[in-house]
N, C-alpha and C positions, 0 to 999 in steps of 0.2 A: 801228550797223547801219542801212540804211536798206532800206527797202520801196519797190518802186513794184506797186501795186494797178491791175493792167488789169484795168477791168469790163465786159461783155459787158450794153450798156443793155436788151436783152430778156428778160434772167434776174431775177429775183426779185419781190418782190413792191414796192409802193412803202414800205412800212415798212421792209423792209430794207436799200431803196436810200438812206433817208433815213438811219437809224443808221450805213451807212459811210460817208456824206458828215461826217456830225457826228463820227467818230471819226477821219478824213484830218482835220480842221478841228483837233485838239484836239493831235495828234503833229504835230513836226517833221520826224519819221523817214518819215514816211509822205508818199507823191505818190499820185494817181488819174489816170487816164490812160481815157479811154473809147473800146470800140473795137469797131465791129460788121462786122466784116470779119478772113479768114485774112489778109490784106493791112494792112489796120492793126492787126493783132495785130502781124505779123513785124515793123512798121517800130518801134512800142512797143518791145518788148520790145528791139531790136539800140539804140536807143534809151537806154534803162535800162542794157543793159548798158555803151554806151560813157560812158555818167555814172557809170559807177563802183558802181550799186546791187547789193547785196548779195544780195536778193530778188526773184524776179518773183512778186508772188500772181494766180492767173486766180481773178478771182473771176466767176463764171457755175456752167453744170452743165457734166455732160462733155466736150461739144463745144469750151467755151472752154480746158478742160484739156489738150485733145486739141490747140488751134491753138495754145497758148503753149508748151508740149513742144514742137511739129513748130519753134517761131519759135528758142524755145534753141536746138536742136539745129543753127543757123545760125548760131550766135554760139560763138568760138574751136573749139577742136578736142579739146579731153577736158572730162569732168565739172568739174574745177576750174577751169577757164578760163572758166567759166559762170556766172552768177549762178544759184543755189538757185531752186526752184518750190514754191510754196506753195498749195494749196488753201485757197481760201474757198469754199463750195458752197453755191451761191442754184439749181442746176439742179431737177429733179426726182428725178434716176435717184442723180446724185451716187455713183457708185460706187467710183470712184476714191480717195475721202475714205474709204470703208468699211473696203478691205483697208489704208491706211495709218494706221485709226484717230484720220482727225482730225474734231472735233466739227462733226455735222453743224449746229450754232447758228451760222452766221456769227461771231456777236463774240467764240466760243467760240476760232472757227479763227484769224480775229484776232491773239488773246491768244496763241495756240499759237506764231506767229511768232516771237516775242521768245524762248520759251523752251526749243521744239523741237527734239527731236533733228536732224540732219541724218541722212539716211539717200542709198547710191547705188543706183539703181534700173536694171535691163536696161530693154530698149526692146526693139521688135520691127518690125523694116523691114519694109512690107508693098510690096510691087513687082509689080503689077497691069502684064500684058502692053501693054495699049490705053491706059493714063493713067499720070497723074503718081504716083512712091512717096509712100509718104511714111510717118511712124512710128506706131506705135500706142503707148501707154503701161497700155494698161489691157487691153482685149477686142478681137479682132478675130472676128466672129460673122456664116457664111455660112448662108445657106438658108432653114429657117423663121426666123430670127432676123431677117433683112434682110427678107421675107414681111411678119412680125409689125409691124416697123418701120413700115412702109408705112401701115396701119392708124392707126398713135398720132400725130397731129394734136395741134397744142396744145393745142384747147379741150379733148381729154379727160383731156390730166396736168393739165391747171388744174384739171377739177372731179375727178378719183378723186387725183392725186399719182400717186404708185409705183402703187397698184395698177391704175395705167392699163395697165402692160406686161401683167399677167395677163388682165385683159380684152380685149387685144390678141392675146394666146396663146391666149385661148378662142375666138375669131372665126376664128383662124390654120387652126386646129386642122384641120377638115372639111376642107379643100382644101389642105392639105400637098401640098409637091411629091415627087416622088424622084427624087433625083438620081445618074448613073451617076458615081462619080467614082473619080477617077484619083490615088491620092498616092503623092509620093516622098519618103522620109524620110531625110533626109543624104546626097543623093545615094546611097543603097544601096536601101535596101529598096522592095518596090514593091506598091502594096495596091488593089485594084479592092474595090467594095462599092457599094452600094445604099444612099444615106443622105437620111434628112431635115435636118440639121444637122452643121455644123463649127465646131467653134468653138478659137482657136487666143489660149491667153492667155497673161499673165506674169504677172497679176493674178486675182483672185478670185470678184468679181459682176459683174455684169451685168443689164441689166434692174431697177434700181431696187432692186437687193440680192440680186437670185434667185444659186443657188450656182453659175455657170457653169464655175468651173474651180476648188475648193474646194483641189484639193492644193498649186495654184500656190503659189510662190516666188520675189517680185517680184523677187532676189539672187541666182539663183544658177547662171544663165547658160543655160540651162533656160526651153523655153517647151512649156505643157502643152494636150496636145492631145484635144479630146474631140468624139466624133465620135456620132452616135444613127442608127441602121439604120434603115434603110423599117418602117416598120411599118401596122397598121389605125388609124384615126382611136382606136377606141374602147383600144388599147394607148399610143397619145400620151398622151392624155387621161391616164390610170395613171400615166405617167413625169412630168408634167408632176403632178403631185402630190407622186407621191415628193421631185422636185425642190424644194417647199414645205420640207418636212422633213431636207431635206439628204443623202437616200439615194441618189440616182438613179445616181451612177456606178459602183454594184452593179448594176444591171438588165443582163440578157443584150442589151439592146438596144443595150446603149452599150461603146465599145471608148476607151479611152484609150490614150496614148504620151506621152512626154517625146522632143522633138526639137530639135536644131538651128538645121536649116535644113526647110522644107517645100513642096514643090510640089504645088498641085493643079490640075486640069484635072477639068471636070465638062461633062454634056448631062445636061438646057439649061444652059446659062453657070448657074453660082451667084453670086449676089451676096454682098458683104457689109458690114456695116457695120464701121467700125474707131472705137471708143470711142464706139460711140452715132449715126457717121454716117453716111451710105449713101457710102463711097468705092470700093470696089472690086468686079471680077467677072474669074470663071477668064478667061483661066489668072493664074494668081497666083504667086507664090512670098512665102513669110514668111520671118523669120532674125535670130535674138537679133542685139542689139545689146548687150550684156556691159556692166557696168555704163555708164553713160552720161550718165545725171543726176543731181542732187543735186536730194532732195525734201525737206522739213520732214514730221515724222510725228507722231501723236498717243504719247502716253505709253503707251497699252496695245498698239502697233502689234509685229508678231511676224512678222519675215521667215518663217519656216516656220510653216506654219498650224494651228491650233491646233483639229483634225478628226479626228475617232474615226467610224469609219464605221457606224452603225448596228447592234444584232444581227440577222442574218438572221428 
């Protein structure tokens, strides 16, 4: 089995940078490949694949997750035609590694390669009216989220890590937008509502591990929809708590769905970030892509989520 390791030279720290260089140094099996660009990500990876490698790992956070998924999904035309995707997570948020359970230690996720289940994962077409589609593999997250985004600057995941998003959500907070928004759900059903947030997953955290779509089922062709009402700053604040502890999709505030296919349209335009990055804003449409890739997963990784929802 052979690896080829595209690393994203802005993620990690230099201790870490230097343990994969010395662990590409010591395997055969393994290549390293550097690439700071969706551009020389795509050309890597079709790269890799036409040498025959088995694996692509992105080793970065999110964002390199999010550009080696969209670079696969260019290479042959089903999951097996594809070299495997591997998470190495040197990001901050690394969430993606979270719901597939692979160890967020680098030399951890590494080791995980050689031994790791394969698992096939849905994807979720995001097709934003005014730009380019492209896929999400993890969260696609409009409104306060895209908001909060805005906010987190490198310097402050370098000095808090993760809890740079909640300091980011607490600054968000006071000046929430509300948005009039317009969704179609399967082409059938049709829902006007008053929202500070959308957030549309296949996967499970977001925000450096916060529960963004806890009942997601990265499997099961199925993408989970959750949506949080206008509210008073001082009722955010509450939700955005409960959210700590894993309750929140009990709050009258917040309305979920399991959809398909999804149209939204909002005033003013909602933005949003898809796996951590600012790519899209209404109108929009989202839309399972049914399984689609083959991932490498941690040993404790559980297509259905392993979530008891609080007693009232």
């Amino acid at each position: 089995m052979r690896t080829c390791i595209i690393r994203n030279p802005g993620s990690g720290s230099a201790d870490e940078a230097a343990a994969l260089f010395d662990a590409v140094a010591a395997r055969e099996d393994l290549t390293l490949v550097e690439s700071d660009s969706a551009a020389a990500m795509e050309q890597a990876v079709r790269d890799a694949a036409e040498a025959g490698f088995d694996v692509v790992a992105a080793a970065g956070g999110d964002g390199t997750v999010h550009a080696a998924a969209n670079a696969l999904m260019a290479v042959g035309h089903t999951a097996d035609e594809r070299p495997a995707l591997a998470v190495l997570p040197l990001g901050t948020g690394n969430d993606l590694a979270r719901t597939l359970a692979v160890p967020l230690d680098p030399g951890e996720a590494l080791a995980l390669i050689g031994h790791g289940q394969r698992r096939v994962l849905d994807l979720i077409h995001v097709c934003p009216t005014e730009s380019d589609a492209c896929y999400a593999i993890n969260v696609a997250a409009g409104g306060f989220t895209a908001d909060m985004r805005e906010r987190l600057d490198d310097g402050l995941k370098q000095r808090w890590g993760p809890l740079a998003y909640a300091l980011a959500g607490l600054e968000t907070i006071p000046d929430a937008t509300a948005y009039n928004v317009r969704l179609r759900r399967d082409d059938g059903l049709l829902d006007r509502m008053a929202l500070h947030s959308l957030v549309v997953a296949s996967a499970r955290t977001a925000g450096g591990g916060q529960p963004a779509a806890p009942m997601a089922n990265p499997e099961d062709g199925w993408l989970d929809v959750v949506a949080v009402r206008k509210a008073s700053a001082g009722a955010l604040a509450a939700l955005a708590a409960r959210a700590v502890v894993g309750d929140y999709l009990q709050s009258e505030l917040v309305d979920t769905w399991r959809v398909r296919r999804l149209a939204v349209e909002a005033a003013p335009p909602m933005r949003f970030t898809v796996d951590g990055e600012m790519k899209a804003e209404t109108p929009v449409t989202f839309e399972v892509v049914p399984l689609a890739l083959r991932v490498v997963v941690g040993d404790d990784y559980q297509p259905e989520p392993n979530y008891t929802p609080p007693p009232e």
